[in-house]
Backbone as CSV, one residue per row, in Angstrom:
resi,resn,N_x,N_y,N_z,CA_x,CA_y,CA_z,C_x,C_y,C_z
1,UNK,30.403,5.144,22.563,30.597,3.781,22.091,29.474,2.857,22.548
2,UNK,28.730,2.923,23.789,28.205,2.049,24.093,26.591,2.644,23.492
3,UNK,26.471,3.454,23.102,24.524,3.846,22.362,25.757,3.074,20.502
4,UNK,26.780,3.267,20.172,26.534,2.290,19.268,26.523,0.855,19.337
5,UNK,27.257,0.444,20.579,27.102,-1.223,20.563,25.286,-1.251,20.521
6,UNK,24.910,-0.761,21.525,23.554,-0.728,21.331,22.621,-0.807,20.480
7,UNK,22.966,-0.019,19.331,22.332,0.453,18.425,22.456,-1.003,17.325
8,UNK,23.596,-1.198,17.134,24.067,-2.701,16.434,23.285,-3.617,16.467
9,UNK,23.231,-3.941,18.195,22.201,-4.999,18.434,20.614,-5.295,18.123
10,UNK,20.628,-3.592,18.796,18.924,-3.322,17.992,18.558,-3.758,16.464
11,UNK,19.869,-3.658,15.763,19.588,-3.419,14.554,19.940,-4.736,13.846
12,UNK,20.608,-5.201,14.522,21.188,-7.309,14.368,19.076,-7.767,14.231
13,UNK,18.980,-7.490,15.752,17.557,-7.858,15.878,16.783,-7.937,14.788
14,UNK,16.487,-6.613,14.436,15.617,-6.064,13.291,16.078,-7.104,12.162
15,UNK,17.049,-7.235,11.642,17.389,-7.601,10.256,17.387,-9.452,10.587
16,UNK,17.595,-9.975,11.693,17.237,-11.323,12.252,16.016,-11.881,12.152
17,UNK,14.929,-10.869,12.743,13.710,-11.043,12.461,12.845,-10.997,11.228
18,UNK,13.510,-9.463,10.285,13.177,-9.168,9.024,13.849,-9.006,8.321
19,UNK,14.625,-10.035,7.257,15.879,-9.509,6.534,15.883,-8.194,5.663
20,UNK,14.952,-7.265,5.319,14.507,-6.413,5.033,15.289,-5.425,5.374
21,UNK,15.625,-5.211,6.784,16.657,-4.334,7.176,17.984,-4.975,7.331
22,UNK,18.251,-5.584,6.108,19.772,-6.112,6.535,21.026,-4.784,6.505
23,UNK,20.553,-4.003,5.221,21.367,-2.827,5.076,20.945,-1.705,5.954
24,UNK,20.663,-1.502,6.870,19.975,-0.955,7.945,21.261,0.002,8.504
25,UNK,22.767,-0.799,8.981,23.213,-0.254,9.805,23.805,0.613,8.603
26,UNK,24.156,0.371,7.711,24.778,1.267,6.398,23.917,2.933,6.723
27,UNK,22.799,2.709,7.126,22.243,4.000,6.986,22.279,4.928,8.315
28,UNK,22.734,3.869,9.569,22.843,5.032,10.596,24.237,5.203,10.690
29,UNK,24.916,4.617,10.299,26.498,4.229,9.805,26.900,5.966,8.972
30,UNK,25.827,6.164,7.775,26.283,7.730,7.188,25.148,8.603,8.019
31,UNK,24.043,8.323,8.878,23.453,9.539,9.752,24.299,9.749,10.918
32,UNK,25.403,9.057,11.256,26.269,9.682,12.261,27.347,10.544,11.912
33,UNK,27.712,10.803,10.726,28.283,11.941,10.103,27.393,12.462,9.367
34,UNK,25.996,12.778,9.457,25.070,14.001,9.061,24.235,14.844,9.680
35,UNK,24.187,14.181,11.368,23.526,14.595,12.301,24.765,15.872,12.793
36,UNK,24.012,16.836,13.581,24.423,18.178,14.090,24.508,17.738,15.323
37,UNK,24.976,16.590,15.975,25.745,16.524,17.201,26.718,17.158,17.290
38,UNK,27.444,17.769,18.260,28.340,18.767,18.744,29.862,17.556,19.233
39,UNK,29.642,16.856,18.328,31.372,16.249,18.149,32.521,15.436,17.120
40,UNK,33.321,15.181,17.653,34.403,15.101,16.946,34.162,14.278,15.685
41,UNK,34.785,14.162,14.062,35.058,13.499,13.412,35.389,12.196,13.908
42,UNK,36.483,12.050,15.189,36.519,10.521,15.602,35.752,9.617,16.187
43,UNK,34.940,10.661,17.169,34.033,10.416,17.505,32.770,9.452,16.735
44,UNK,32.697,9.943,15.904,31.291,9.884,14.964,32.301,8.301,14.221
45,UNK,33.220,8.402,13.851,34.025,7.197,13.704,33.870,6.069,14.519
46,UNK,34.276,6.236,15.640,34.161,5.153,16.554,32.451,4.660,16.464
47,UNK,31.112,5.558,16.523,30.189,4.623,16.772,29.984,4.926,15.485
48,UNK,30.246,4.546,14.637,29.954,3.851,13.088,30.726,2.447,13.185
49,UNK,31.892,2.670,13.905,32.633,1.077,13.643,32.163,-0.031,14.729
50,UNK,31.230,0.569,16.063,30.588,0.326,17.046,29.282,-0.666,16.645
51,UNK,28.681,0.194,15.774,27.789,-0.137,15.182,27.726,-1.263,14.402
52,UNK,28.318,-1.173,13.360,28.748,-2.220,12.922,29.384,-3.838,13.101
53,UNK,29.957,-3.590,14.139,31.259,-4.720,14.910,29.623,-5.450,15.905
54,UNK,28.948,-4.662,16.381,27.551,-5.202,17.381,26.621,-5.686,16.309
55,UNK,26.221,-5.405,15.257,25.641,-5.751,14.265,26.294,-7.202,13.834
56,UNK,27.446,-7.172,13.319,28.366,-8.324,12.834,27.759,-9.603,13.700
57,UNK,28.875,-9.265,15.104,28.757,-10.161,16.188,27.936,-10.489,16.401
58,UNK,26.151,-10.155,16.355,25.195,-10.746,16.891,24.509,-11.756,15.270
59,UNK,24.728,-11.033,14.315,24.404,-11.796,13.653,25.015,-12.734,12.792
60,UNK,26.495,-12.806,13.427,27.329,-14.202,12.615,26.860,-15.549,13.402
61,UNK,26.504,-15.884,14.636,26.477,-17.169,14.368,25.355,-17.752,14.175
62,UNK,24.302,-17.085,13.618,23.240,-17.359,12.463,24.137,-17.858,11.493
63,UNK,24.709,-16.869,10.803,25.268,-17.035,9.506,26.467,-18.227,9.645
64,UNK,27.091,-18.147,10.407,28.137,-19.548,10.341,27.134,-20.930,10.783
65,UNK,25.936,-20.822,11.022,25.662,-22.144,11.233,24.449,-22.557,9.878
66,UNK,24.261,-21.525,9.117,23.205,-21.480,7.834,24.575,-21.970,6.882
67,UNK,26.047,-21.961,7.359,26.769,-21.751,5.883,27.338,-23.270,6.331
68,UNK,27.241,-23.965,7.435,27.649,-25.410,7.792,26.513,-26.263,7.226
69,UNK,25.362,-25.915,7.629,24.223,-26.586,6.924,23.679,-26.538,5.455
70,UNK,24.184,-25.147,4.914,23.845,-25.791,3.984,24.905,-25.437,2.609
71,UNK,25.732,-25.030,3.625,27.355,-25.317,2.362,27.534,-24.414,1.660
72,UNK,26.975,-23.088,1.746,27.086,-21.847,1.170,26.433,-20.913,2.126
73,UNK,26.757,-19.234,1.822,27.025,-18.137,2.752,25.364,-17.642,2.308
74,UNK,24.611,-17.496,3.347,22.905,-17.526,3.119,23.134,-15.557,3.385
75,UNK,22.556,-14.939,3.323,21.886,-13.215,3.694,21.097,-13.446,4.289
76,UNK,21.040,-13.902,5.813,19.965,-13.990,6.656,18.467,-14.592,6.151
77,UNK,18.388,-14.419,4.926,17.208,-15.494,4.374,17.406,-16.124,2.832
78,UNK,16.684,-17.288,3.214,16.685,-18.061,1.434,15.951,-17.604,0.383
79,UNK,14.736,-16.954,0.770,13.729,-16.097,0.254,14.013,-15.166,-0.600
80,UNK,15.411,-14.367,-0.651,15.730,-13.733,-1.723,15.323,-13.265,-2.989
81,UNK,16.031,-14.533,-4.036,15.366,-14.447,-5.294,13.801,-14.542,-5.353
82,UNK,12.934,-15.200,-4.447,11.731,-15.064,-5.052,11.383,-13.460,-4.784
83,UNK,11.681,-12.886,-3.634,11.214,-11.414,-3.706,11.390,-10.716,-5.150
84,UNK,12.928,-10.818,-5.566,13.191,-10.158,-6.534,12.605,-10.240,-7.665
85,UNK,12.271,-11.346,-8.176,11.559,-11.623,-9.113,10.166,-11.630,-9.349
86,UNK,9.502,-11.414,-7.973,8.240,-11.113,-7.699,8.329,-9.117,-7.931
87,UNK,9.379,-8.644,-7.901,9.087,-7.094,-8.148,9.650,-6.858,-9.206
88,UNK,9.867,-7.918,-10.307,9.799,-7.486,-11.656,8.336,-8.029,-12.105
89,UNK,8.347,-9.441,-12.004,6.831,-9.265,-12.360,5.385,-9.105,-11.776
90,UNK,5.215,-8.079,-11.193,4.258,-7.791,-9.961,3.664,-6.988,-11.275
91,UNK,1.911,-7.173,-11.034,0.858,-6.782,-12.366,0.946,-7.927,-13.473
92,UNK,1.930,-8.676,-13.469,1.335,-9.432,-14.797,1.328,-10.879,-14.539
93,UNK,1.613,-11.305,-13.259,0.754,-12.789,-12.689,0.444,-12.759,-11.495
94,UNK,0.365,-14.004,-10.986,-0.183,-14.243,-9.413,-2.114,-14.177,-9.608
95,UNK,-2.442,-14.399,-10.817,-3.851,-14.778,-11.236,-4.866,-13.301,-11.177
96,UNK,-3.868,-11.816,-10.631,-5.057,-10.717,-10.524,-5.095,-10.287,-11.912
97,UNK,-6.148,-8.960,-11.453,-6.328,-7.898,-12.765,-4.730,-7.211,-12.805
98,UNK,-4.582,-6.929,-13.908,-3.319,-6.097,-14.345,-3.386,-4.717,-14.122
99,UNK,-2.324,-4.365,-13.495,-1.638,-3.433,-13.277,-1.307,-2.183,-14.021
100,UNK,-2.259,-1.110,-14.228,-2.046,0.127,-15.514,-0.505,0.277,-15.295
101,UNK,0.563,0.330,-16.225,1.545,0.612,-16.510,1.698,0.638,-17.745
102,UNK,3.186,1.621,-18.368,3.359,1.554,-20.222,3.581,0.646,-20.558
103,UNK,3.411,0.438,-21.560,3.630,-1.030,-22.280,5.133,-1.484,-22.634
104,UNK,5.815,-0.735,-22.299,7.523,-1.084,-22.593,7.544,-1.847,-21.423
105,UNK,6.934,-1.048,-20.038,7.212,-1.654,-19.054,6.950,-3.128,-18.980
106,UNK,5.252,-3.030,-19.654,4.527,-4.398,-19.299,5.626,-5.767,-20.679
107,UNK,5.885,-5.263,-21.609,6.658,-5.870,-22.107,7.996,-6.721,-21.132
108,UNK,8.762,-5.510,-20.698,9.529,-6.219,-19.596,9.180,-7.514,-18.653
109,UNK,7.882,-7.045,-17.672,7.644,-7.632,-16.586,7.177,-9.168,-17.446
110,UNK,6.544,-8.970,-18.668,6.549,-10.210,-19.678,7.446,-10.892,-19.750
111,UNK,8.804,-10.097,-20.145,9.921,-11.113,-20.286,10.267,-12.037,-19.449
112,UNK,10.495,-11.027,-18.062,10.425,-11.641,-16.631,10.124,-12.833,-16.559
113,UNK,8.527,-13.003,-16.824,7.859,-14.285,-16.508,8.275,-15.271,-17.666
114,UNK,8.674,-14.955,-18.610,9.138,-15.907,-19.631,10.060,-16.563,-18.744
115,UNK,11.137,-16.135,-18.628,12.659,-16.321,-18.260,12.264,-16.598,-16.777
116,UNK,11.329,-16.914,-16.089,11.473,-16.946,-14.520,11.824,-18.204,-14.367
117,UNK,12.021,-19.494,-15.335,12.187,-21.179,-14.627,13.471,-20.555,-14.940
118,UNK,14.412,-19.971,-15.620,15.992,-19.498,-15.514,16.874,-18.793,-14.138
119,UNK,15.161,-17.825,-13.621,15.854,-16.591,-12.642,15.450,-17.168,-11.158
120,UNK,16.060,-18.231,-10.588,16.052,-18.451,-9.520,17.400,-18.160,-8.812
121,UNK,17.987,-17.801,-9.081,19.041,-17.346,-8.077,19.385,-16.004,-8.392
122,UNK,19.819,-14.996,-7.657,20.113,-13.862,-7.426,21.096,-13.047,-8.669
123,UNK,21.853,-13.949,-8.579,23.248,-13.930,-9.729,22.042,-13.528,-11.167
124,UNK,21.448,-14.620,-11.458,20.635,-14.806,-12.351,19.939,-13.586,-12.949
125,UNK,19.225,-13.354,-11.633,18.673,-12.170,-12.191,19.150,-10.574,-12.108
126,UNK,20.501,-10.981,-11.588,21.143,-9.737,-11.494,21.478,-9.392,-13.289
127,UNK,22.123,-10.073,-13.750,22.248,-10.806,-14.740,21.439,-9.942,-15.778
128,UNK,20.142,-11.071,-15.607,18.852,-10.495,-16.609,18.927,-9.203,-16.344
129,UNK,18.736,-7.957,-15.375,18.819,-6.635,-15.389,19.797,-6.029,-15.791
130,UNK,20.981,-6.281,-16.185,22.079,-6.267,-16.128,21.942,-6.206,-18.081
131,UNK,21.261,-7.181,-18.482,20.881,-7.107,-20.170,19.968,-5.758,-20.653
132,UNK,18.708,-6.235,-19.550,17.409,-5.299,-19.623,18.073,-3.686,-19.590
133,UNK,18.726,-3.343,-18.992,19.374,-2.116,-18.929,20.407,-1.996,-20.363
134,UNK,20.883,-2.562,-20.544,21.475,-2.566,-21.738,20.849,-2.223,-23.116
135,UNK,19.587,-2.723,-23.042,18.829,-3.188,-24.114,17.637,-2.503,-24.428
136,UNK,17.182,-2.226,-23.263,16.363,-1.190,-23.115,16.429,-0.263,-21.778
137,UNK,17.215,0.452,-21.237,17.200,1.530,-20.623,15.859,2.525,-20.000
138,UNK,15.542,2.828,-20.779,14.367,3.380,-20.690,12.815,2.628,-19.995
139,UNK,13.067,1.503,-20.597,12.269,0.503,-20.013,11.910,0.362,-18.757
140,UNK,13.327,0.430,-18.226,13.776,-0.331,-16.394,13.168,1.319,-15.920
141,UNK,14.186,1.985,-16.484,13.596,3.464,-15.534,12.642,3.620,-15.251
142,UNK,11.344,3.346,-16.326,9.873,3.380,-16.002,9.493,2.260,-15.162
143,UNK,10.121,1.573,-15.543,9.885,-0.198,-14.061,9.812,1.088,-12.521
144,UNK,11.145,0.947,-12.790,11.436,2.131,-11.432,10.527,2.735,-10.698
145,UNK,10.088,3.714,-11.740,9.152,5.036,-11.263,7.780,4.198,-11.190
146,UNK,7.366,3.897,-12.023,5.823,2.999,-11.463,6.292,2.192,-10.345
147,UNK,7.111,1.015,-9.576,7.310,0.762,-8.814,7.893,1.980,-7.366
148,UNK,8.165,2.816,-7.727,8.253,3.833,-6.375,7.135,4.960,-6.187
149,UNK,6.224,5.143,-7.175,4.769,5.538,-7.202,3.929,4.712,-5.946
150,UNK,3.868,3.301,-6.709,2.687,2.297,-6.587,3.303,1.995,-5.314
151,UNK,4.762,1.982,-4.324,4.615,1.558,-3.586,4.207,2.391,-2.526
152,UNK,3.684,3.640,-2.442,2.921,4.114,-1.170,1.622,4.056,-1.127
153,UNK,0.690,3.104,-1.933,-0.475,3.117,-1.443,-1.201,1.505,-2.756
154,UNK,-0.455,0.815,-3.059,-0.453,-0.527,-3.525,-0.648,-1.643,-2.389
155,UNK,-1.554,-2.596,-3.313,-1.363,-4.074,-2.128,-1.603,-4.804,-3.306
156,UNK,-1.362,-6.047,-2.702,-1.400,-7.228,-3.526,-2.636,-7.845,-4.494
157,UNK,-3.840,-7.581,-3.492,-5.078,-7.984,-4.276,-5.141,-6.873,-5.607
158,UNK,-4.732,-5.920,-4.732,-5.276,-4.631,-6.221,-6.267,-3.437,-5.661
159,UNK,-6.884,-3.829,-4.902,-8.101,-3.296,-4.221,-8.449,-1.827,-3.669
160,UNK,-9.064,-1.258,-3.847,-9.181,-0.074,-3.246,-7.848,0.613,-2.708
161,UNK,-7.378,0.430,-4.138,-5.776,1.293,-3.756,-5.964,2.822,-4.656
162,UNK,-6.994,3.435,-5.247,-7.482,4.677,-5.608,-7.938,5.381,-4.172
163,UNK,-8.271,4.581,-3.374,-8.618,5.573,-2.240,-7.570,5.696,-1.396
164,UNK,-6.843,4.575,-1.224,-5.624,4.308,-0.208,-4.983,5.718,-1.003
165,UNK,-4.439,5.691,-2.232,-3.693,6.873,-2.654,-4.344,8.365,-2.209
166,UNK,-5.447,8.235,-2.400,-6.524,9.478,-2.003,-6.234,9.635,-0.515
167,UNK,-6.252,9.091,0.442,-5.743,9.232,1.854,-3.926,9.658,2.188
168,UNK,-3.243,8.651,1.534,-1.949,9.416,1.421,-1.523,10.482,0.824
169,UNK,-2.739,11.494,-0.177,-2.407,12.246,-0.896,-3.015,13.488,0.391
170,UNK,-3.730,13.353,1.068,-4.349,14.269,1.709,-3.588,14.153,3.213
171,UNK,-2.739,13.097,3.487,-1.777,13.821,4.568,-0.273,14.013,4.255
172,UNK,0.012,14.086,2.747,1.226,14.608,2.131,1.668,15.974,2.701
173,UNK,0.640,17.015,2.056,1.061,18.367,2.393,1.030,18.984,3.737
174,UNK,0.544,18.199,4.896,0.727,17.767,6.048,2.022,17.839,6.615
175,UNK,2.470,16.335,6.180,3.640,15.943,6.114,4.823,16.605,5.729
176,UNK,4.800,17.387,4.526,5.851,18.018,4.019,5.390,19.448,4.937
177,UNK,4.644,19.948,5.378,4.922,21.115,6.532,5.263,20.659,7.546
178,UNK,5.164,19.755,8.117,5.557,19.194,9.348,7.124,19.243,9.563
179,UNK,7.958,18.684,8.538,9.053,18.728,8.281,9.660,19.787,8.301
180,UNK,9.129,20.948,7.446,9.683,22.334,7.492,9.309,22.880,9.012
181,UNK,8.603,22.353,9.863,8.439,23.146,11.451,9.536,22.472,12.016
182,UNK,9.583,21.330,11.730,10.578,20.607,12.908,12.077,20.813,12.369
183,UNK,12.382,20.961,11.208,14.079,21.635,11.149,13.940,23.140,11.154
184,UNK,13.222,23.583,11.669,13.366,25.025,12.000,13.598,24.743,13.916
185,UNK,13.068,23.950,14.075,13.178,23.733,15.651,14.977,23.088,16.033
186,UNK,15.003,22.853,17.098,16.246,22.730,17.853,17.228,21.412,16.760
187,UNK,18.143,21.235,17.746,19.587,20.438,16.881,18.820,19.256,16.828
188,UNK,17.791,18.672,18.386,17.095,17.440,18.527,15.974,17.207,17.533
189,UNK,15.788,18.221,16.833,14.245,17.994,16.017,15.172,17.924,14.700
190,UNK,15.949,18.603,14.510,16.510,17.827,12.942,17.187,17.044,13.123
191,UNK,17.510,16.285,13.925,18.351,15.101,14.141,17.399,13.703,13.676
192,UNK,16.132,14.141,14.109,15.090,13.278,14.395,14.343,12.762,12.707
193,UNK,14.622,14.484,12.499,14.037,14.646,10.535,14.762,13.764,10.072
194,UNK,16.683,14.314,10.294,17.478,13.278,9.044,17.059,11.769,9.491
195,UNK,16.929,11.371,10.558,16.685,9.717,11.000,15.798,9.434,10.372
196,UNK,14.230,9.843,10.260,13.218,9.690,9.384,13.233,9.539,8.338
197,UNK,14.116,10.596,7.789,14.340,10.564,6.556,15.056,9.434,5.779
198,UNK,16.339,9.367,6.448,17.513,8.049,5.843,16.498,7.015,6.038
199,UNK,15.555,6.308,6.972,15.150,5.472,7.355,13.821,5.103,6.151
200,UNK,12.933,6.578,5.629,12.267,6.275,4.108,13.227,5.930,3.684
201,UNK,14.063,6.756,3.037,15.034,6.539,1.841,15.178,4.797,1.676
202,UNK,15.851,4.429,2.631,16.066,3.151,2.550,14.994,1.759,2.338
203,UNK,13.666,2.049,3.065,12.629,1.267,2.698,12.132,1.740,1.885
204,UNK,11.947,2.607,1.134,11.535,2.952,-0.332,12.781,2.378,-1.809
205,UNK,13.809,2.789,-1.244,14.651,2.371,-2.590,14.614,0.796,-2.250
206,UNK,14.405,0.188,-0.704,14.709,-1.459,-0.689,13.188,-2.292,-1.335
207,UNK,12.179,-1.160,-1.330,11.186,-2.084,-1.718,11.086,-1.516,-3.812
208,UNK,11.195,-0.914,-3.820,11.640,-0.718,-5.561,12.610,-1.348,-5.881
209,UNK,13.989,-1.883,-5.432,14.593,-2.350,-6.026,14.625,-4.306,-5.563
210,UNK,13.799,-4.343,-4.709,13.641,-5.666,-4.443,12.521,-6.315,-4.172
211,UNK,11.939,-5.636,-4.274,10.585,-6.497,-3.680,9.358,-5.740,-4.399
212,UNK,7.935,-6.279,-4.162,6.725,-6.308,-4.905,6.714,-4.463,-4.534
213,UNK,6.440,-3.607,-5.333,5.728,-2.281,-4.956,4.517,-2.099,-3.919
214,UNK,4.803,-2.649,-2.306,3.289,-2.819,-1.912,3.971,-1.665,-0.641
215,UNK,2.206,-1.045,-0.028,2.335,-0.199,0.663,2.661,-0.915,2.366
216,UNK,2.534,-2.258,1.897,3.260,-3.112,3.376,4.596,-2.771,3.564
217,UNK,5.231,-2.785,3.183,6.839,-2.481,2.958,6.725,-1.184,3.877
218,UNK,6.157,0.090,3.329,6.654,1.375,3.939,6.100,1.841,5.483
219,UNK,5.133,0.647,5.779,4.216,0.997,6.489,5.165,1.191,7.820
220,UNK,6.553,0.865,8.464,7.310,1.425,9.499,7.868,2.721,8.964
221,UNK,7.892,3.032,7.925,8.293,4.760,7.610,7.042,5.682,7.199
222,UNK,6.012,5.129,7.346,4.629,5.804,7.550,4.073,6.192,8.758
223,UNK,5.189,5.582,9.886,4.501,5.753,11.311,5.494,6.921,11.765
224,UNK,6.599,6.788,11.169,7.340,8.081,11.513,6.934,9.437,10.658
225,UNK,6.553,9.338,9.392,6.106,10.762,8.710,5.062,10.933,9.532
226,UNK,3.820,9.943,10.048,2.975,10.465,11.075,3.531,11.902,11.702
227,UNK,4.820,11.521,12.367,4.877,11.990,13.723,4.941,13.850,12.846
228,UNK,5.032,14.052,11.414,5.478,15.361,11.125,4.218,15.647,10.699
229,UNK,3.261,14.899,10.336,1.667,15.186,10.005,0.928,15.727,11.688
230,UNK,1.611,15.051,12.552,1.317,15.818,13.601,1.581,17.339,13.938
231,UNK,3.303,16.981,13.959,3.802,18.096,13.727,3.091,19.867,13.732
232,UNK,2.480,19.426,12.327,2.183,20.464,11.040,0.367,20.563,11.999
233,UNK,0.030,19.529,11.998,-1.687,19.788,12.510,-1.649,20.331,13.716
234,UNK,-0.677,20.113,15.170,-0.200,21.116,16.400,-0.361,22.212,16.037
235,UNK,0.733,22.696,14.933,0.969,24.043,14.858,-0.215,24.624,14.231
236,UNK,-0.713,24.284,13.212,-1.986,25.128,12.727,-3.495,25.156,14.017
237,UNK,-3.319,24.164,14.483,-4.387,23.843,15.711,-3.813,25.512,16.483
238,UNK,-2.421,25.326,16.814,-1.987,27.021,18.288,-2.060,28.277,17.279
239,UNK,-1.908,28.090,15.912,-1.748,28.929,15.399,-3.208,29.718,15.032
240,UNK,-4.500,28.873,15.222,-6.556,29.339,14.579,-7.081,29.337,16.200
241,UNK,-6.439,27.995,17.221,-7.487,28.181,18.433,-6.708,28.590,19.404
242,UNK,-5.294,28.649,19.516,-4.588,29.045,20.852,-5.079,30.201,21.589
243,UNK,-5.324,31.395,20.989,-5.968,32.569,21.639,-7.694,32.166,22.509
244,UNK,-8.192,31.743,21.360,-9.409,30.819,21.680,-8.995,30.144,23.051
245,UNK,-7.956,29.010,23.399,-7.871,28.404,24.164,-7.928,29.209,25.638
246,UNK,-6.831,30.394,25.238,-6.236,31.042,26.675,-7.009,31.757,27.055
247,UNK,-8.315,32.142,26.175,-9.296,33.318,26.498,-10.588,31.825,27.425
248,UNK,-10.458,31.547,27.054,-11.351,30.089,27.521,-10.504,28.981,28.362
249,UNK,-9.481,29.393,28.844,-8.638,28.975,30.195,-8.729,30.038,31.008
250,UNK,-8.868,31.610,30.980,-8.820,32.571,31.626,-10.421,32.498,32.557
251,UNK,-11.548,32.535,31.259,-12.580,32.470,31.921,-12.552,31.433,32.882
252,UNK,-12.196,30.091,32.657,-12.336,29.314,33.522,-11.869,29.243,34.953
253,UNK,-10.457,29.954,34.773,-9.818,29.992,35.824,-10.922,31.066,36.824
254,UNK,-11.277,32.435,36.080,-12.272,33.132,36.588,-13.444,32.495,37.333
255,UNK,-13.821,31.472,36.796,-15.105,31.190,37.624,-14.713,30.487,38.730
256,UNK,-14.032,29.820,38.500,-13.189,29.183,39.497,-13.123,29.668,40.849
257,UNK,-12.293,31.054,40.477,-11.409,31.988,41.207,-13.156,32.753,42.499
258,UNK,-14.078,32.608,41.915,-15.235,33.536,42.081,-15.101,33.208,43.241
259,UNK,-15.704,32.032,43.793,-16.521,32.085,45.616,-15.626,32.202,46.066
260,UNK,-14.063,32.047,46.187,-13.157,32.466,47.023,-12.947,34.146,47.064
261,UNK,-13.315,34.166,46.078,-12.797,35.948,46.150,-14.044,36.302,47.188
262,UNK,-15.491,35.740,46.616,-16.306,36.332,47.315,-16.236,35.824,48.977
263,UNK,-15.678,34.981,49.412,-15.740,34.536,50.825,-14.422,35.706,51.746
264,UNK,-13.885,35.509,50.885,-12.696,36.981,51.691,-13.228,38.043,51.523
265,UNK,-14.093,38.976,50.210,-14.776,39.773,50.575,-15.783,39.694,51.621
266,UNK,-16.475,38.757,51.925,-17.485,38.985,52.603,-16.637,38.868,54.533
267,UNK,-16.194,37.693,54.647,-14.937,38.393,55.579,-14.464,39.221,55.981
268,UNK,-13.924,40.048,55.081,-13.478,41.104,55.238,-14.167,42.171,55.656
């Protein structure tokens, strides 16, 4: 109980500072019934409701004093709708070059900006997607997929994001071995994977479905796939120089070992 009060707070923090992780505890909330800890169903109950109740508590009296001032129930920020509406029409204003995408899409993100003195509140543009899906289906899906593409190696200016992709493309297969070493390893190393993992999942689907496609967003779940790009480069490093190493720790130890041997021989 008390690593979830803990965990709550940590995670109050996080979403206080960055509303970004507001749905945060939702995700260690289902990694405590997916992790291979060695206990009970109630167990895993209690610090989900732990979690949560420390989460609540630290961050209601933010929220009861945002809903006295300003007379309605705020989500930790006012900022909201402009995100949202900035990741429908992200490529077709803000004064840059445009954004290669299909043209159903770019049609959409058009409409967007038509209808944006309408889509200032949340409702609003829940709304407008809510048509857009209706109406054109196909449309949004491709919104989707170009927005969960573009957001691992996109920025705002536009800029040298062919190479940024070229760098994330070359520690991918890295990455995806890294992963396969470390759930082959102990209960603690896949515990560590699913955390990584739920923790993309969530800043990838939160920045596609809310916010601009930029590679700022993922950049705290880029520091954890690090750790499996390591992973994967360890093991191929023990797997080409380890023999190398121990044959070249042996000698060393050998030379080492020399004038003493020779001072007891000569002793002797």
């Amino acid at each position: 109980m008390l690593y979830g009060f803990l965990l709550g707070f940590i995670l109050a923090i996080i979403a206080l500072i960055k509303p970004f992780g507001i749905a945060l505890p939702a995700v260690f909330m289902g990694l405590a019934w997916m992790c291979t800890a060695p206990c009970r169903p109630r167990h895993r109950g209690r610090f989900s409701f732990c979690v949560l109740v420390a989460y609540l508590l630290l961050i209601s009296p933010w929220e009861v004093w945002a809903w006295r001032v300003s007379g309605h129930w705020i989500p930790l920020c006012t900022n909201g709708p402009n995100a949202l509406i900035d990741g429908l029409t992200f490529g077709t204003v803000r004064g840059l070059k445009q954004v290669p995408m299909p043209e159903s899409v770019r049609t959409l993100t058009e409409d967007a900006v038509a209808h944006a003195k309408q889509l200032r509140t949340t409702t609003s543009i829940a709304n407008f997607m809510v048509v857009q899906i209706r109406e054109r289906p196909e449309s949004v899906i491709k919104l989707f997929l170009v927005k969960a593409v573009r957001s691992w190696y996109s920025n705002e200016s536009h800029t040298l994001e062919k190479w940024v992709a070229v760098i994330q493309l070359f520690y991918l297969p890295f990455v995806i071995f890294g992963m396969r070493i470390v759930w082959r390893g102990g209960r603690q190393h896949k515990n560590f994977l699913l955390v990584a993992m739920g923790i993309t999942l969530y800043f990838w689907m939160m920045t596609v479905i809310t916010a601009l496609p930029i590679l700022r967003y993922m950049v705290p779940t880029v520091s954890l796939l690090m750790v499996f790009a390591a992973a994967a480069l360890e093991h191929v490093a023990m797997q080409h120089f380890g023999p190398f190493r121990t044959k070249l720790l042996a000698s060393y130890i050998d030379s080492s070992l020399a004038p003493t041997r020779q001072s007891v021989s000569t002793s002797i």
